[in-house]
N, C-alpha and C positions, 0 to 999 in steps of 0.2 A: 676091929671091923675095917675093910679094906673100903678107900674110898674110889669114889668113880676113875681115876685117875689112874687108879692101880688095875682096872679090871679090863681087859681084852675081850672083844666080842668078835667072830669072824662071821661075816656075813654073805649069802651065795649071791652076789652083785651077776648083773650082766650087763654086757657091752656095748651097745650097737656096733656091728662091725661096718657100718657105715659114718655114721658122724660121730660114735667115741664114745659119744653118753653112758653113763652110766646109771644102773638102774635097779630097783629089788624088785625081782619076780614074789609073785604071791605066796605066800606062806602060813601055815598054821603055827609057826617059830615063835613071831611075834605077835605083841595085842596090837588090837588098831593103833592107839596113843604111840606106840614103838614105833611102830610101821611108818608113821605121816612125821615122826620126827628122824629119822632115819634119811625120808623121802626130803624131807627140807635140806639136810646138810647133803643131799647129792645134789639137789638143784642148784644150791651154790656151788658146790663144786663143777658143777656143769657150767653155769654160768660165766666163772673164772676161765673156765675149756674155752669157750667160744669167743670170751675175751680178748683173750693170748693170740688164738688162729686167727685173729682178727688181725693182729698187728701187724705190719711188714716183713719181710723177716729179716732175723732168723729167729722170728716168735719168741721172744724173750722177752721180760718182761723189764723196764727200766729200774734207773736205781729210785730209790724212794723218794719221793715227794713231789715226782714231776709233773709238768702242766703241758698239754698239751697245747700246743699257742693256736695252731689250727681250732681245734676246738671252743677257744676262749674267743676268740675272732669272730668265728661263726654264731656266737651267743650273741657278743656283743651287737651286730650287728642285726641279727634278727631283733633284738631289744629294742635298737634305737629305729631301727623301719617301723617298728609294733607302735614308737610313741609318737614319730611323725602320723600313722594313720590315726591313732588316737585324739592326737590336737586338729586333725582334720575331721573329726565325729565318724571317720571309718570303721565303728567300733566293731563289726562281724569281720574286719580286715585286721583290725589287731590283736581279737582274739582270736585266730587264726595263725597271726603271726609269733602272739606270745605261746603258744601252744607249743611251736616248732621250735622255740627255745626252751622250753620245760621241757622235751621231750628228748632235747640234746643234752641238757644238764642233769639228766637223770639217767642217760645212759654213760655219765663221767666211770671211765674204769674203776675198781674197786680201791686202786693201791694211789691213787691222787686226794689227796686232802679231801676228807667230809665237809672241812668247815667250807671251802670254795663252793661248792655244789651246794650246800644250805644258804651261803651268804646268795648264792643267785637264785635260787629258789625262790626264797623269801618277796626278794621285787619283781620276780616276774608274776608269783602267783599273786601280787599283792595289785599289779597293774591289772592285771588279768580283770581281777574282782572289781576295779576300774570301772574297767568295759564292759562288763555284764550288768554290774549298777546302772551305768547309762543306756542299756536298754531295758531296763527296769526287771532284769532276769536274777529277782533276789535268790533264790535256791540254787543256783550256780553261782554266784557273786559269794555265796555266804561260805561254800565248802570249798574256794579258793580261795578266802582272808583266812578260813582257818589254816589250810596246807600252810600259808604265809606266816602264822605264827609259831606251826609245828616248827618251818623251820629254822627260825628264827624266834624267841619268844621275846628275848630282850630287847629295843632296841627298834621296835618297830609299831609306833604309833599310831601307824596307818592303817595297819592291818588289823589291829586292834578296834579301831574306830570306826573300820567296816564292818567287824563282826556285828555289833553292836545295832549299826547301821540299817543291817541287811535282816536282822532279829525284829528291830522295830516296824522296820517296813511290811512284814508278814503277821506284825501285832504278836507278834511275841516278845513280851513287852519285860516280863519278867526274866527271862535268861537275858534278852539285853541289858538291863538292870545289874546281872549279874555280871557278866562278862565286862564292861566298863567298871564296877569295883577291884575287879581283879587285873584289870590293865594298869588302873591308876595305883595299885600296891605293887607291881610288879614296875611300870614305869616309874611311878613318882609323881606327886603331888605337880611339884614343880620343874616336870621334863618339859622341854618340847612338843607342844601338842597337847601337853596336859589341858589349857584351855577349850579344845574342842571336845576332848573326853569329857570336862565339865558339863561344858552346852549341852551333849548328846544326854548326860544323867540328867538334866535338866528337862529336855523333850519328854522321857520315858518315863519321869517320876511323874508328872501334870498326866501322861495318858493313862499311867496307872489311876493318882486319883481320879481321872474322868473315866477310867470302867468302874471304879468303886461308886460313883456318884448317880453311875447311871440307872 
């Protein structure tokens, strides 16, 4: 039996003869499921397209592993303006500000190290969640500790301790409960932080028996 590897499929793609793209006109050829998976690896490749056209030229793409210092500067820097407003309680200023560095580290080119892009990820969405904590905006605070740990799971106690945090404070008592078990197996008993992961299963287990009791 021939495996995927071995089998060729052509398919009637069209161009934009304006910006390049590439695209599949409608067809009864393929089932939907074909069609939207088809449609995914053009959009990467598209994405790659506008990548490239992007660069200086002569649009080519560098040799492997490189870092854009521009780019790493402009993070950096929008990072530490986000935490000066932060220690200032400008907290609609920092997240504002950490915003525009998520939004730079996630347009990092494709061919630059993931791990770079996840390592900034991690503390920016993790300040982020910060700042929406202190204006008490747990539903946004909560779906940026988690981004923080997608990307990042190890290594990041913080983000962890917000989840957690940002669960309790909605009285969702029990996935917080959950979520702090599985930080302190995944961090460790005795990491860094491990103490306030404690304290936090400590808040949540008392509100728990205080809805049993009630």
């Amino acid at each position: 039996m021939a495996s995927e590897i071995d089998i060729y499929n052509q398919y009637p793609l069209y161009m934009d003869p304006s910006t390049k793209a590439l695209s599949l006109p409608p067809s009864s050829a393929q089932t939907p499921s074909q069609a939207a998976a088809i449609n995914t690896e053009l959009e990467e490749l598209n994405q790659l397209h506008r990548a490239l056209i992007s660069l200086d030229p002569p649009n080519i793409p560098p040799a492997p592993l490189p870092l854009n210092p521009k780019r790493s500067a402009q993070i950096s820097k929008l990072r530490d303006s986000a935490n000066a407003a932060h220690r200032k309680s400008n907290y609609e200023e920092a997240i504002k500000l950490y915003s525009y560095a998520i939004d730079m580290a996630l347009s990092r080119p494709g061919w630059e190290p993931v791990g770079v892009a996840r390592e900034e990820l991690a503390g920016l969405y993790a300040n982020r969640a910060q700042a929406h904590m202190a204006l008490q905006a747990w539903p946004e605070a909560l779906v940026d500790a988690k981004s923080s740990v997608d990307s990042k799971p190890i290594g990041n106690v913080k983000a962890w301790w917000r989840i957690a945090k940002c669960l309790a404070e909605m009285s969702r008592y029990e996935e917080a409960r959950k979520f702090l078990h599985k930080a302190l197996d995944i961090e460790g008993k005795e990491s860094e932080g491990g103490k306030e992961l404690f304290a936090l299963l400590g808040e949540v287990d008392r509100a728990l028996l205080r809805g049993l009791s009630a």
